[in-house]
N, CA, C and O atoms as CSV, one atom per row, in Angstrom:
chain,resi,resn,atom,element,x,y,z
A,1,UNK,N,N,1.748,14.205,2.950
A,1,UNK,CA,C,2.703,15.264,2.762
A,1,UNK,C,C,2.693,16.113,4.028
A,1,UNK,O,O,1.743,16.531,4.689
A,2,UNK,N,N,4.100,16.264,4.198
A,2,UNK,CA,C,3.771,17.527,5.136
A,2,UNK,C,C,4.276,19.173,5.056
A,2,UNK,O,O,5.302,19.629,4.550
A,3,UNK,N,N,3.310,19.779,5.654
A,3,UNK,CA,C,3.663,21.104,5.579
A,3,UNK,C,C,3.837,21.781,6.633
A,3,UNK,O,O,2.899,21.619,7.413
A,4,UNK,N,N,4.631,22.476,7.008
A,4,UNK,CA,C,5.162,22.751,8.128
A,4,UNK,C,C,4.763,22.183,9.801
A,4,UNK,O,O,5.726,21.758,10.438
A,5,UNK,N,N,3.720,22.174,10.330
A,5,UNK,CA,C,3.135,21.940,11.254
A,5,UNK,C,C,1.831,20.828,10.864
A,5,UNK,O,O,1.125,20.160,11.620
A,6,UNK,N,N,1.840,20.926,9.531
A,6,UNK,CA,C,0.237,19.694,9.538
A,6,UNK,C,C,1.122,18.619,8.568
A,6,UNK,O,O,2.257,18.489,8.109
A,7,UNK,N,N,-0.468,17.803,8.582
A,7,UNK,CA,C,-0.122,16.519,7.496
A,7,UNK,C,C,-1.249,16.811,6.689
A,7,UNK,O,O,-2.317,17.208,7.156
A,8,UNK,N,N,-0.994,16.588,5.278
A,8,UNK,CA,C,-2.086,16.687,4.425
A,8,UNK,C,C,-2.242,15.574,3.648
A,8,UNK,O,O,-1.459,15.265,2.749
A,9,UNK,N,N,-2.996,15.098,3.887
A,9,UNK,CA,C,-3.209,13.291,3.070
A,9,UNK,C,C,-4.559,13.416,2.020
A,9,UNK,O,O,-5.694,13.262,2.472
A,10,UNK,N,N,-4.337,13.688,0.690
A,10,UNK,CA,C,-5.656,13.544,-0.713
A,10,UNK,C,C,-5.711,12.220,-0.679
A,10,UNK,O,O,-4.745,11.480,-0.496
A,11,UNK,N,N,-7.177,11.793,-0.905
A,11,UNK,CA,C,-7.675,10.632,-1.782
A,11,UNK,C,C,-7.512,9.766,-0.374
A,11,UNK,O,O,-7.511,8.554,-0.594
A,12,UNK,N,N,-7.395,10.075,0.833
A,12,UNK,CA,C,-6.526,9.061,1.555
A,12,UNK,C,C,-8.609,8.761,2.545
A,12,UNK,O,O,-8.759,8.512,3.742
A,13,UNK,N,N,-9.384,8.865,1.844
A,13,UNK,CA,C,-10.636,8.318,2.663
A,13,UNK,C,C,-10.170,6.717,2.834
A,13,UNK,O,O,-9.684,5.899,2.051
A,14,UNK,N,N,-10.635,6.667,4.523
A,14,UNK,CA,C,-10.862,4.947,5.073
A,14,UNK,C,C,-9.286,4.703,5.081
A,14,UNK,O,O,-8.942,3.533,4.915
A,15,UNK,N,N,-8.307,5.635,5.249
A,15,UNK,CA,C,-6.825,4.892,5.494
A,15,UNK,C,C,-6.360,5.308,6.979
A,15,UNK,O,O,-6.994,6.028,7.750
A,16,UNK,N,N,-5.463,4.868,7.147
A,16,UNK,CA,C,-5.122,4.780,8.614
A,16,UNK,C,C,-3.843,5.927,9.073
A,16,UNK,O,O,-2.856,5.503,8.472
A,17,UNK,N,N,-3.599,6.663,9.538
A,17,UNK,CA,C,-2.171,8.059,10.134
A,17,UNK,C,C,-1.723,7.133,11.292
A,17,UNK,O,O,-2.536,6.702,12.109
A,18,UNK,N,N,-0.642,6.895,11.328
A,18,UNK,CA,C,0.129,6.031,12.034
A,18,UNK,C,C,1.703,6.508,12.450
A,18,UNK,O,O,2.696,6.335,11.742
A,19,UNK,N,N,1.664,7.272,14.030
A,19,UNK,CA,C,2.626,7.973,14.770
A,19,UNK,C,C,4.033,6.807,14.895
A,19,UNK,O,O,3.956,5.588,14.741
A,20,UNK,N,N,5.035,7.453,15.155
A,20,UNK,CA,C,5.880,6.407,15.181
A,20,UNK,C,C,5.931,6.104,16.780
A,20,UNK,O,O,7.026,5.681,17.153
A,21,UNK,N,N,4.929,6.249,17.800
A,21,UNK,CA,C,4.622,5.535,18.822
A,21,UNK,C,C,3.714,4.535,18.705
A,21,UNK,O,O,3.772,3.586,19.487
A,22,UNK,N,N,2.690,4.600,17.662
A,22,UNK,CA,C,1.920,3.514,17.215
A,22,UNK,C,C,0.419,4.144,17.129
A,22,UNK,O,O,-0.557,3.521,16.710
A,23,UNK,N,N,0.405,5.474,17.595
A,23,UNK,CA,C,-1.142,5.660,18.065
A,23,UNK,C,C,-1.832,6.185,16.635
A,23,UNK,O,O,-1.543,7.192,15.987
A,24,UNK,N,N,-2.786,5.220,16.377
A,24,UNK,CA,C,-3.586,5.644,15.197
A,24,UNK,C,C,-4.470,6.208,15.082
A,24,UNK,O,O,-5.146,6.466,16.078
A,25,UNK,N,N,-4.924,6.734,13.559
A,25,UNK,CA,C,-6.416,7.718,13.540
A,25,UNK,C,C,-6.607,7.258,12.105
A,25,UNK,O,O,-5.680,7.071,11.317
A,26,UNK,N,N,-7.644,7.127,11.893
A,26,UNK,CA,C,-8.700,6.594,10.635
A,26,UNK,C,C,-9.103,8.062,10.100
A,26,UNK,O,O,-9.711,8.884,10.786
A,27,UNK,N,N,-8.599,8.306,8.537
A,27,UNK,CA,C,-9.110,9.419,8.137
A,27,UNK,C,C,-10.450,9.067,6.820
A,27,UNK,O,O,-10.815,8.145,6.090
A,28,UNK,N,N,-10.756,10.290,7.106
A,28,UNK,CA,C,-12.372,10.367,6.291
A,28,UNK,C,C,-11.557,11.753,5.355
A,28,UNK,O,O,-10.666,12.557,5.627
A,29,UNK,N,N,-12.667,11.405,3.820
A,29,UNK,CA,C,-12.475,12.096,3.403
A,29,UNK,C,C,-11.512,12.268,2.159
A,29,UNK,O,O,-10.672,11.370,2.104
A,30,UNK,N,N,-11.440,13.130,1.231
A,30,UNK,CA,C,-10.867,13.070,0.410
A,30,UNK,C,C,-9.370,13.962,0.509
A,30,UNK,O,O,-8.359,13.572,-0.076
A,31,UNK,N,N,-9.395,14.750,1.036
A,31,UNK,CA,C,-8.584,16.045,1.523
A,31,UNK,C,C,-8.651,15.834,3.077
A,31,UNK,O,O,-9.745,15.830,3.640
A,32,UNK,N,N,-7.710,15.693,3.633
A,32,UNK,CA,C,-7.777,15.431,5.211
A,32,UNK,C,C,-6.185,16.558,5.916
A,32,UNK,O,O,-4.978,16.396,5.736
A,33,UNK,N,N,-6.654,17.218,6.406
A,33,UNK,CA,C,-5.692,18.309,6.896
A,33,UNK,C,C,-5.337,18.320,8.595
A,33,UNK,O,O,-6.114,19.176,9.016
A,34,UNK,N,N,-4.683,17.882,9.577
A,34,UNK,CA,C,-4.724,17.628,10.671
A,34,UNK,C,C,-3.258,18.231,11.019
A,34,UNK,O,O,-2.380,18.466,10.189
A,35,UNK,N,N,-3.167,18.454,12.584
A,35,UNK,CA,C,-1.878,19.067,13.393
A,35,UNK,C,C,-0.856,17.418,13.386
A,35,UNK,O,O,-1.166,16.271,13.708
A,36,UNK,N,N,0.352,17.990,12.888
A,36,UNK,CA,C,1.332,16.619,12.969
A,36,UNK,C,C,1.836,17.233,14.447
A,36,UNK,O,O,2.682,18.111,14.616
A,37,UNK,N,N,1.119,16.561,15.399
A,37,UNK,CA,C,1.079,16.623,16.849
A,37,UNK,C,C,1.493,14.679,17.144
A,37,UNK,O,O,0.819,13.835,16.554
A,38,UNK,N,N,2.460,14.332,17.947
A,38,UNK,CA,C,3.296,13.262,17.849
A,38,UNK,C,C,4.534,13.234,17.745
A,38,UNK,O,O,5.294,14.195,17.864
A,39,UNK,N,N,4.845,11.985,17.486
A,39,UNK,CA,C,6.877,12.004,16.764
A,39,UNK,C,C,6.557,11.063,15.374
A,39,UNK,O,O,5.829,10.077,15.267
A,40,UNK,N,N,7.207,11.607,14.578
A,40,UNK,CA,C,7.365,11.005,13.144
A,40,UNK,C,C,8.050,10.229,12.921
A,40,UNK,O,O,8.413,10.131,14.093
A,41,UNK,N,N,8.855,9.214,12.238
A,41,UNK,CA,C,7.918,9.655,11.061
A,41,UNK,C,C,6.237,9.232,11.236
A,41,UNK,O,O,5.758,8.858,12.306
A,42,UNK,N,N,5.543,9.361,10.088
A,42,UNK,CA,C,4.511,9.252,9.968
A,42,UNK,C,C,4.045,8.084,9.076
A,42,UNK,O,O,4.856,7.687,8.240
A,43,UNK,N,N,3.093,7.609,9.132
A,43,UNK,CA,C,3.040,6.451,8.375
A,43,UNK,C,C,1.207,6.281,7.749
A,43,UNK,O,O,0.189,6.133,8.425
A,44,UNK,N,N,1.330,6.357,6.561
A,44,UNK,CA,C,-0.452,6.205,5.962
A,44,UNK,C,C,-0.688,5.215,5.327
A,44,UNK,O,O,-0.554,5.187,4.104
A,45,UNK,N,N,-1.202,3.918,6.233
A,45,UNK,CA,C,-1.335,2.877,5.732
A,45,UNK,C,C,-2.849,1.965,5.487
A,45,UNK,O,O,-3.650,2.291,6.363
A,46,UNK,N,N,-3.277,1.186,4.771
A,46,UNK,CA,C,-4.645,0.847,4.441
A,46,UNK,C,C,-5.426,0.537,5.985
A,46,UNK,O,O,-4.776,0.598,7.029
A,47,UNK,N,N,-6.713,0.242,5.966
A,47,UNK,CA,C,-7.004,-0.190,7.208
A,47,UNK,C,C,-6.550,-2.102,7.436
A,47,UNK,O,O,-6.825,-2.811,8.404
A,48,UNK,N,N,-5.946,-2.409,6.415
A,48,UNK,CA,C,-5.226,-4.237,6.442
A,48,UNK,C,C,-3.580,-3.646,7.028
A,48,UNK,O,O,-2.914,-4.553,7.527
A,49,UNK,N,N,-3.181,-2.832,7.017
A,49,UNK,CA,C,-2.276,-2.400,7.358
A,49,UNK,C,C,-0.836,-2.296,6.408
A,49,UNK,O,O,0.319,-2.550,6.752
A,50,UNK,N,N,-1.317,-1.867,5.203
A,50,UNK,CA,C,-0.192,-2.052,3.822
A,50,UNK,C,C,0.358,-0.479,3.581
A,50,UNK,O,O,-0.308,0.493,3.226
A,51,UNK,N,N,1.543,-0.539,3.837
A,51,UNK,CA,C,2.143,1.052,3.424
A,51,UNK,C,C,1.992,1.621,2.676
A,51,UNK,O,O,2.432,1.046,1.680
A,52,UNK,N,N,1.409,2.954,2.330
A,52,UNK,CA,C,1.179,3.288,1.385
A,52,UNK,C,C,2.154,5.083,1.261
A,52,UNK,O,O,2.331,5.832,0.300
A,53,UNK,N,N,2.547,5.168,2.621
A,53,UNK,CA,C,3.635,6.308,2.071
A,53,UNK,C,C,3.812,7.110,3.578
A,53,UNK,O,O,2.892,7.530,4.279
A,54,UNK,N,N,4.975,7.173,3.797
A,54,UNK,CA,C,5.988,8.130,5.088
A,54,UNK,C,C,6.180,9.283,4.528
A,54,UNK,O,O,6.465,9.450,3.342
A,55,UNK,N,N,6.021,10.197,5.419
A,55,UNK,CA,C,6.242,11.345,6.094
A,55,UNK,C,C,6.958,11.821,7.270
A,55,UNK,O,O,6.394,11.489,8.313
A,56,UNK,N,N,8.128,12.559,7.438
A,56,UNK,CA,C,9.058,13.249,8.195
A,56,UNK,C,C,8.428,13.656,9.609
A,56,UNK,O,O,9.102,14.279,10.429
């Protein structure tokens, strides 16, 4: 989800934040709160690489 300036991804431990340039980050955690710093959309997908939900 996003909220104004961040991305907030629950439950999302061991999944992958995926820029629409390609550059990835592996999140930890159950609650993961980070700067949506990049170009979107956004993409949170498993570490096999299966979509699991876009963001603006």
């Amino acid at each position: 989800m996003r909220r104004e300036d961040e991305l907030i991804a629950i439950g999302a431990d061991g999944t992958v934040l995926r820029d629409l340039e390609g550059r990835a980050r592996l999140l930890h955690g159950q609650r993961v709160v980070i700067p949506a710093t990049g170009q979107g959309p956004f993409r949170l997908e498993t570490p096999g690489g299966e979509l699991l939900a876009i963001s603006p």
